[in-house]
N, C-alpha and C positions, 0 to 999 in steps of 0.2 A: 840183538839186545845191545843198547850202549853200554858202554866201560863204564860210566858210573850206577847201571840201573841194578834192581834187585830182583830175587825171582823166589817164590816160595814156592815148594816142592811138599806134595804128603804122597809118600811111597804104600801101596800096600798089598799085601801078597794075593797073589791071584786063590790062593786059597781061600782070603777072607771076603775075596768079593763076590757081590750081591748085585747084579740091575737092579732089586725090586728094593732092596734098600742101600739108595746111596748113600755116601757118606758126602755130609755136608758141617760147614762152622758155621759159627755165628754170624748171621751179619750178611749171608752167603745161600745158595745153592747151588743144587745139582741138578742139571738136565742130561738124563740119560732115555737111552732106546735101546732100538732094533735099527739095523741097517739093513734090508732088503730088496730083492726083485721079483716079479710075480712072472712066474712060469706056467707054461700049461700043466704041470704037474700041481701047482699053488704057490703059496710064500716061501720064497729060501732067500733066507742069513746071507751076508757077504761080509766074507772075514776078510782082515787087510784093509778096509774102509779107511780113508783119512777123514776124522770128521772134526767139527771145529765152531768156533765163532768169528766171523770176520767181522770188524766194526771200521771204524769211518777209517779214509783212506787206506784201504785193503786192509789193514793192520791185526794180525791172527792174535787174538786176546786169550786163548784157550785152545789145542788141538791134541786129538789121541787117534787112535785105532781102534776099529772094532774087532775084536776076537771071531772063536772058530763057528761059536752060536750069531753074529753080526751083533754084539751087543758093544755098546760104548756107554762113557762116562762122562762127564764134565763136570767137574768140581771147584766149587771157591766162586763160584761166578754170581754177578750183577743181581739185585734181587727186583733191578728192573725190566722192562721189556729189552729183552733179544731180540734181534734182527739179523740176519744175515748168518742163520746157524747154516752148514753145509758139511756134503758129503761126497766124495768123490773118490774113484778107483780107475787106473788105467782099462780100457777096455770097455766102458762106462760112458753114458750122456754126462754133457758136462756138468759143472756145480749145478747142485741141487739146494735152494735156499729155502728156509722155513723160518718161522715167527717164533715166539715163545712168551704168552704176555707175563704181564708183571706178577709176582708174586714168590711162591715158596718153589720146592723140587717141584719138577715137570717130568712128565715120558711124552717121548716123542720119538717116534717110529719113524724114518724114512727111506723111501723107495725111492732107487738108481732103476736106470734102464742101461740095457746093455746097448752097446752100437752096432 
């Protein structure tokens, strides 16, 4: 971040949170999921996930973590098309990119492969 730039922050207790309803402002939304891997057992969660939006020249516009269920958030974001949503974990195939077209809140689920 530069010295003169700004950053808004909304904190909120892992109590209060929901994947199924994110919290979004005006003007804004939320693209949230699941971060997972599909095993011979089936679908499992991967907590620890760095997940994010990259936009033009690498530039991370948005990034959190997925919890112990693989669920993540992204809040305040563009209410245009996403490009370059990704996810990624040591241990993991590399970045994993996905779309998200224009409009209001999204879920979007993405699956990592192990190495």
């Amino acid at each position: 971040m530069q010295a003169d730039g700004s950053l808004d922050l909304r904190l909120t207790s892992i109590a209060n949170f929901s994947a199924t309803r994110p919290l979004s402002s005006p003007g804004s939304r939320t693209v949230s999921g699941v971060v997972f891997e599909v095993t011979p057992t089936g679908r499992q969660p991967i907590e620890d996930a760095s997940v994010g939006w990259e936009g033009l020249l690498d530039a991370v516009f948005a990034e959190t973590r997925s919890d112990a269920a693989g669920r993540y958030s992204l809040c305040g974001l563009s209410l245009g098309r996403i490009d370059g949503l990704f996810a990624l974990k040591q241990g993991y195939s590399n970045v994993t990119y996905a779309s998200v077209d224009a409009g209001t809140d999204a879920v979007v689920d993405i699956e990592i492969t192990r190495r």
